[in-house]
N, C-alpha and C positions, 0 to 999 in steps of 0.2 A: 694676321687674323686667322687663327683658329676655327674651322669647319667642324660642328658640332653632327654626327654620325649617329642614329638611332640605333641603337642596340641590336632591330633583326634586319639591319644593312650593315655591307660592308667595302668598302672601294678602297683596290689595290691597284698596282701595275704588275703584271706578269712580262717575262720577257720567253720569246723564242727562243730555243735551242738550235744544235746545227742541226740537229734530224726535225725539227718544228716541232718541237714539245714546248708544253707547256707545265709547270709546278702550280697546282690549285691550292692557294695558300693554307695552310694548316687551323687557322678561324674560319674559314669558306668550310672545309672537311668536316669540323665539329657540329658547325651550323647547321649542315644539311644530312649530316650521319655517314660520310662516303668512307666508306671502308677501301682497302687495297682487294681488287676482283671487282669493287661491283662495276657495273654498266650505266654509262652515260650515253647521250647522242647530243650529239650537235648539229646543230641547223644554222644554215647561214642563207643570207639572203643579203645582193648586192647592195640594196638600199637603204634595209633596215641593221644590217650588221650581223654577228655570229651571238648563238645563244647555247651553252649548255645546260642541257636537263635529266636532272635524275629518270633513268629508264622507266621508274612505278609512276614516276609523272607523266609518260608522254601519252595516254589516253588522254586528260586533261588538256594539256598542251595541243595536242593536234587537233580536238574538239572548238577550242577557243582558236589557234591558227584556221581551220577550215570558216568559223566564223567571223572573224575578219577579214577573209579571202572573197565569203558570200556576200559582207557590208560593202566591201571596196568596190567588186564587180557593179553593184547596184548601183554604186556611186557613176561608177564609169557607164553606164548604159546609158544611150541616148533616149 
């Protein structure tokens, strides 16, 4: 059975290197505009897994992580 993939998704396997690189597939590059220089960050977090995000993104990104960091806390308050 064939897994039918929406057009602005993509799922690969990347493999480690010996020095832990990683190659961000050349449809992932196009998709998101990543040129050779630009700046990515990565974030990882033991539970939920690693996430790379375009640098112009991370205002968004850390605005919506500090927002889920403020729902969870609430969640966990006694």
């Amino acid at each position: 059975m064939r897994m039918k993939i929406p057009r602005d998704k993509f799922l690969s396997t990347v493999r480690v290197g010996d020095k832990g690189q990683i190659v961000i597939p050349k449809e992932v590059r196009d998709m998101f505009e990543i040129e050779p220089g630009d700046s990515l960050m990565l974030m990882a977090d033991k539970n939920r897994g690693i996430a790379i995000v375009a640098f112009d993104g991370m205002m968004e990104f850390m605005n919506e992580a500090t927002r889920q960091a403020k729902e969870q806390n609430k969640e966990e308050a006694p």
